[in-house]
C-alpha positions as CSV (number, residue, x, y, z in Angstrom):
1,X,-21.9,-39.2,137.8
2,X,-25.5,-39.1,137.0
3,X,-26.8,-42.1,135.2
4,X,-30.4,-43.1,133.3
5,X,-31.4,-45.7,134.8
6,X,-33.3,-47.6,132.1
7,X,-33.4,-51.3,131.9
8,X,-33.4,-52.9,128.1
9,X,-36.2,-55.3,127.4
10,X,-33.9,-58.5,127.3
11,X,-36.0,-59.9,124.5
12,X,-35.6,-57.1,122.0
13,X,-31.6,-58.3,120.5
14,X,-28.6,-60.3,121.3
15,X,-27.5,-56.6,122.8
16,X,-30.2,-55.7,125.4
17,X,-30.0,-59.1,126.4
18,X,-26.6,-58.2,127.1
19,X,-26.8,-55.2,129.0
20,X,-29.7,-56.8,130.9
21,X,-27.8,-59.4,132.1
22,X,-24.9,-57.2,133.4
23,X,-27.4,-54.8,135.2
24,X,-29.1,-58.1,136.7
25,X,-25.8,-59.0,137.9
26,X,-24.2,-56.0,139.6
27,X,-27.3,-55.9,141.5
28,X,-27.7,-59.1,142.8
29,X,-24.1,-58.5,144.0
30,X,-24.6,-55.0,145.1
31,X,-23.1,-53.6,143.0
32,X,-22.7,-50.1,141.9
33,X,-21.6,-49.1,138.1
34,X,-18.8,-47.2,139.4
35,X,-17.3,-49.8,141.6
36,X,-18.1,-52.3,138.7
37,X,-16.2,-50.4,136.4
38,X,-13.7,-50.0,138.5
39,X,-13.6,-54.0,139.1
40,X,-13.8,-54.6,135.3
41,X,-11.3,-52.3,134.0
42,X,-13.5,-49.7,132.1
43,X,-15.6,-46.3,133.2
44,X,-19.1,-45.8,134.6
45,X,-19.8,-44.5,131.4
46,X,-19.4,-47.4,129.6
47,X,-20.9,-49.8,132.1
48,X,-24.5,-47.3,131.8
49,X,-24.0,-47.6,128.0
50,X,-23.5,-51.2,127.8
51,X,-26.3,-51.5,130.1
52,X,-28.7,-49.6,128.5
53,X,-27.8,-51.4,125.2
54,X,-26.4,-48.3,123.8
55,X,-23.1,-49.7,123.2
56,X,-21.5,-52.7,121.7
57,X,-19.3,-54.4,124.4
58,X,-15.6,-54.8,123.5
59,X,-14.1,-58.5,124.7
60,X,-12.1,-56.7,126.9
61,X,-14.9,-55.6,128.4
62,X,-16.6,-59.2,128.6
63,X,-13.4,-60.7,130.1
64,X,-13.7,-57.7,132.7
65,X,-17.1,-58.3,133.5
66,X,-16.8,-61.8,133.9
67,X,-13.9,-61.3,136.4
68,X,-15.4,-58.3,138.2
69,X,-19.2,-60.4,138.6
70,X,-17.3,-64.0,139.0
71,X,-19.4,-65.0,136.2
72,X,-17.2,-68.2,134.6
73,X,-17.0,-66.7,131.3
74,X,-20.6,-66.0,130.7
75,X,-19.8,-62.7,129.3
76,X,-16.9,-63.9,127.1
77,X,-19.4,-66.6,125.7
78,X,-22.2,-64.3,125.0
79,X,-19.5,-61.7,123.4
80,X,-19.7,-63.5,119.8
81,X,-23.1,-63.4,119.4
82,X,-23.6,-59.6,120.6
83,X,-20.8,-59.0,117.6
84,X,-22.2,-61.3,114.8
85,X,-25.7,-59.6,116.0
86,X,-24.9,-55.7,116.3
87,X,-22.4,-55.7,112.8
88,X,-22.9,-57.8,109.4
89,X,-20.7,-60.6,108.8
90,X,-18.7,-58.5,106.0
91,X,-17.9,-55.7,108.2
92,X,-16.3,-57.5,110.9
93,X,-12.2,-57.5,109.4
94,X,-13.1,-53.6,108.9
95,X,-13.7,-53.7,112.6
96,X,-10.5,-55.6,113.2
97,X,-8.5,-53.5,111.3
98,X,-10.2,-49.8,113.2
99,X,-9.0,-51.4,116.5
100,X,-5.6,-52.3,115.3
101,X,-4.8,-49.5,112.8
102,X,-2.0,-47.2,114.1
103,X,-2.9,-44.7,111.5
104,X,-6.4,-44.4,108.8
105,X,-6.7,-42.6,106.0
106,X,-10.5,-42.0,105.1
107,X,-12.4,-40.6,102.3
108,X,-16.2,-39.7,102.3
109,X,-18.4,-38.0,99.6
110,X,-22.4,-38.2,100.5
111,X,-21.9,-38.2,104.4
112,X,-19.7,-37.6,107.5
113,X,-17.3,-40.2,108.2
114,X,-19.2,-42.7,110.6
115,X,-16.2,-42.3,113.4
116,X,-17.2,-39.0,113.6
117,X,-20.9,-39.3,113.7
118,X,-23.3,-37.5,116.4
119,X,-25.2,-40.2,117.5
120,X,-28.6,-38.0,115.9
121,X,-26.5,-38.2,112.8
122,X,-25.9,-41.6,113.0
123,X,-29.6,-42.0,114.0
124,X,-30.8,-40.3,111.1
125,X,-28.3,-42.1,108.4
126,X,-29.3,-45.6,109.3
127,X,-33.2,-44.8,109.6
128,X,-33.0,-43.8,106.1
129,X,-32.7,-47.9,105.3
130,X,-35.5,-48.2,107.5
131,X,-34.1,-51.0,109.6
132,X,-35.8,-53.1,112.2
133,X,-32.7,-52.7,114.6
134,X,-32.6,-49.4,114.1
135,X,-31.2,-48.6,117.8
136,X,-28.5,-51.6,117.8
137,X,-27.3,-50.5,114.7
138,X,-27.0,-47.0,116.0
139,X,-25.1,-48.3,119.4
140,X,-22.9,-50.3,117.0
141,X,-22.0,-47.3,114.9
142,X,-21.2,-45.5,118.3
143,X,-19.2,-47.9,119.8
144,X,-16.7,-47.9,117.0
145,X,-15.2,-44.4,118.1
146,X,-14.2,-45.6,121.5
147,X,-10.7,-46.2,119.5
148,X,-10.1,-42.6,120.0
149,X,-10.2,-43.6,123.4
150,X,-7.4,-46.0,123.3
151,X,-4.1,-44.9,125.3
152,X,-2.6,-44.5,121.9
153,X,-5.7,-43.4,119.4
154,X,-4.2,-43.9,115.6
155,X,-3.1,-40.9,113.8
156,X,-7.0,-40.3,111.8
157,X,-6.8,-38.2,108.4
158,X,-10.6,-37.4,107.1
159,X,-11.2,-35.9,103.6
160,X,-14.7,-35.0,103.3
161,X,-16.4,-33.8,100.3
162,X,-18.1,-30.4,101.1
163,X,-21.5,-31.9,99.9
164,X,-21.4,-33.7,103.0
165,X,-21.8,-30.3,105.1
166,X,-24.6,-29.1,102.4
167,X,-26.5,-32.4,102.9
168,X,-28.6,-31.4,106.3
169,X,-29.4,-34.8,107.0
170,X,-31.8,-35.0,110.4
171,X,-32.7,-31.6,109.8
172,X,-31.5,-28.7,111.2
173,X,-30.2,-28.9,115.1
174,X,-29.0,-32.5,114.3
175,X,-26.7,-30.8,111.2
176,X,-25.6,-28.3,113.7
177,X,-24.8,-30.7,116.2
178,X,-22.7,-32.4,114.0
179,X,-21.0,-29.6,112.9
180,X,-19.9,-28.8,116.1
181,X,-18.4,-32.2,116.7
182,X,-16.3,-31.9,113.3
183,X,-14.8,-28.5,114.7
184,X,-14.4,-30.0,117.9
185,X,-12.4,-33.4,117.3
186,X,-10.4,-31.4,114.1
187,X,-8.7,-29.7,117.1
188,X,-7.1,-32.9,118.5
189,X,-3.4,-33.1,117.3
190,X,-3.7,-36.7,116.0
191,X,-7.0,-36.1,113.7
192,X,-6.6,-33.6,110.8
193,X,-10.1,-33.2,108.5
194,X,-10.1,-31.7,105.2
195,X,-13.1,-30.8,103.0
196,X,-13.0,-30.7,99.1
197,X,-15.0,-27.7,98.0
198,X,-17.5,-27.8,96.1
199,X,-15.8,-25.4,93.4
200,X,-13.4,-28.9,92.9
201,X,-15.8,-30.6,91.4
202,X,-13.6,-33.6,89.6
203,X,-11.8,-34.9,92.1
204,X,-9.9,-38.6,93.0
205,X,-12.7,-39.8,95.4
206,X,-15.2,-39.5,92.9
207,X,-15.3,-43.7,92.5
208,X,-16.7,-43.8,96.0
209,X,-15.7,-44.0,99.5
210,X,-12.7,-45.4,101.0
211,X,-10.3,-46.4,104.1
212,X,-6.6,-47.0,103.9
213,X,-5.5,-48.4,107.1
214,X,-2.0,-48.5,108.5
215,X,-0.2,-50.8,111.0
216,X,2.6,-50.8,113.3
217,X,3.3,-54.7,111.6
218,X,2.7,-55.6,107.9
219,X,1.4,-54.0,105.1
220,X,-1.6,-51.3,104.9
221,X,-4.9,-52.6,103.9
222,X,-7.4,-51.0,101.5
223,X,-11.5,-50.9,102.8
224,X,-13.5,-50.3,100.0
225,X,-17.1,-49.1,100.6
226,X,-20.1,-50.6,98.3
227,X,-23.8,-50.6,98.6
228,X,-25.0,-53.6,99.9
229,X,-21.0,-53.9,101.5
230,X,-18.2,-53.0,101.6
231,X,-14.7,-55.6,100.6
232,X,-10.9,-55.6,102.2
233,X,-7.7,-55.5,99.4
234,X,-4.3,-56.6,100.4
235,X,-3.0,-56.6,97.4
236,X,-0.5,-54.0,96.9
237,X,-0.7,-52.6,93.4
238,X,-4.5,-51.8,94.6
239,X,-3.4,-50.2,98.1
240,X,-0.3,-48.4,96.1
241,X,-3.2,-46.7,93.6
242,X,-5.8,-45.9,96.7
243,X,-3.3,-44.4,98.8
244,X,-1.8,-42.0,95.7
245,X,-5.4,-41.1,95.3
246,X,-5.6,-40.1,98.8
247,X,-2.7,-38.0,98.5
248,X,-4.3,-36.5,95.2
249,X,-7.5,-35.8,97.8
250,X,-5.4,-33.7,100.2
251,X,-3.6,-31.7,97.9
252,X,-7.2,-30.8,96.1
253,X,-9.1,-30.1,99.6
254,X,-8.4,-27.0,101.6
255,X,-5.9,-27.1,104.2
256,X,-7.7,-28.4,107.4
257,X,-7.7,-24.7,108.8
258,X,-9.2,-23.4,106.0
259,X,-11.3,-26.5,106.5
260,X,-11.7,-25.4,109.2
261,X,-13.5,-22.4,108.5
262,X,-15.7,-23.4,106.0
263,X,-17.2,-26.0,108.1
264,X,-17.9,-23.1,110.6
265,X,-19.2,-21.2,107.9
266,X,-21.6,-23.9,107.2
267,X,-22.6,-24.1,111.1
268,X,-23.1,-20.4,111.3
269,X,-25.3,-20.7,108.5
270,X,-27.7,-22.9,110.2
271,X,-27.2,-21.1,113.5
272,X,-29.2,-18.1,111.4
């Protein structure tokens, strides 16, 4: 596998100082990313990614690392701080319950879904706040769709509003781009997307964005999205009424073949 070989300036965030430290590392060991990765329990893919600060390490990942380089627990130390760093302190359960969900049930209305973001999507997205870690933020969003990865990846159900696919947000090739990955993951058996047309105007989902997350142990969970942040409910009248609403949100989107084919309607439009 062909690999960028970049180093991150270690003084830029918590993650390039990261990834700096594992490329300084494996090669004072001598050390390659593949037989690192194969030492530490992940892929060569991940090891460039972390390394290039274009990923969020997992703790797994640290632990590995700290066995694989003999490194005392350096990596397991430095984990926290990468994650309080790379994701605001009110997003962290949401992050807890992505990883542990067995199934997720998410609505969106002004933009794709972020775990199934192009990364020039993504890009785009979080430059519209005009951030100042605009590239950590981007690695963080990223890193979040490694649970599709997982040995058992949850059973994903996206309802997307179609002003979502009219909204050509980085411009034209990034759109398309994005397109393509909807059509793309919408073919895996465990991840089923459905659009609400824009001819369905009143709708369910029209209070805003939201997640209802499933486990194998305990009660689902309700993830609310808000401006400044978003807020967890456990309370079970509130998960009762979100998850009827979601029900109400498939039965008024189009089946996800016919979904389907309007996104690719959308993508051959910009293909023009």
């Amino acid at each position: 596998m062909t690999v960028e070989k970049v180093e991150p300036d270690p003084t830029t965030s918590l993650l390039a100082f990261f990834g700096a430290e594992v490329l300084r590392l494996r090669t004072e060991r001598g050390m390659s990313q593949a037989t690192l990765a194969a030492k530490a329990l992940a892929t060569q893919a991940m090891i460039s990614y972390v390394e290039r600060a274009k990923r969020v390490p997992s703790r797994e990942l640290a632990e590995g690392l700290d066995h694989a380089l003999r490194t005392g627990g350096h990596f397991v130390r430095l984990y926290p701080l990468v994650i309080r760093y790379a994701y605001p302190s009110w997003f962290l359960p949401y992050l807890e319950f992505e990883r542990e969900a067995v199934s997720l049930r998410s609505f969106q209305s002004q933009v794709v879904p972020g775990l199934l973001q192009t990364e020039g999507y993504a890009r785009a997205v979080l430059n519209a706040f005009r951030p100042d870690n605009l590239e950590d933020l981007v690695a963080a969003r990223m890193s979040r769709q490694t649970v599709f990865e997982r040995a058992d990846p949850p059973q994903a159900w996206f309802v997307v509003d179609e002003y979502a696919l009219i909204r050509h947000i980085g411009g034209r090739d990034v759109m398309r781009a994005q397109l393509e990955r909807l059509l793309n993951v919408g073919e895996s058996p465990r991840t089923v997307i459905q659009v609400i047309p824009k001819e369905k105007p009143e709708h369910p989902g029209l209070a805003g964005p939201f997640t209802v997350f499933g486990f194998d142990e305990g009660a689902d969970v309700l993830f609310v999205d808000g401006f400044s942040q978003g807020r967890a409910a456990t309370d079970p009248a509130e998960v009762t009424v979100a998850a009827r609403a979601y029900d109400l949100l498939r039965a008024v989107a189009l089946p996800p073949d016919e979904s389907a084919d309007l996104i690719g309607r959308h993508l051959k439009g910009l293909s023009a």
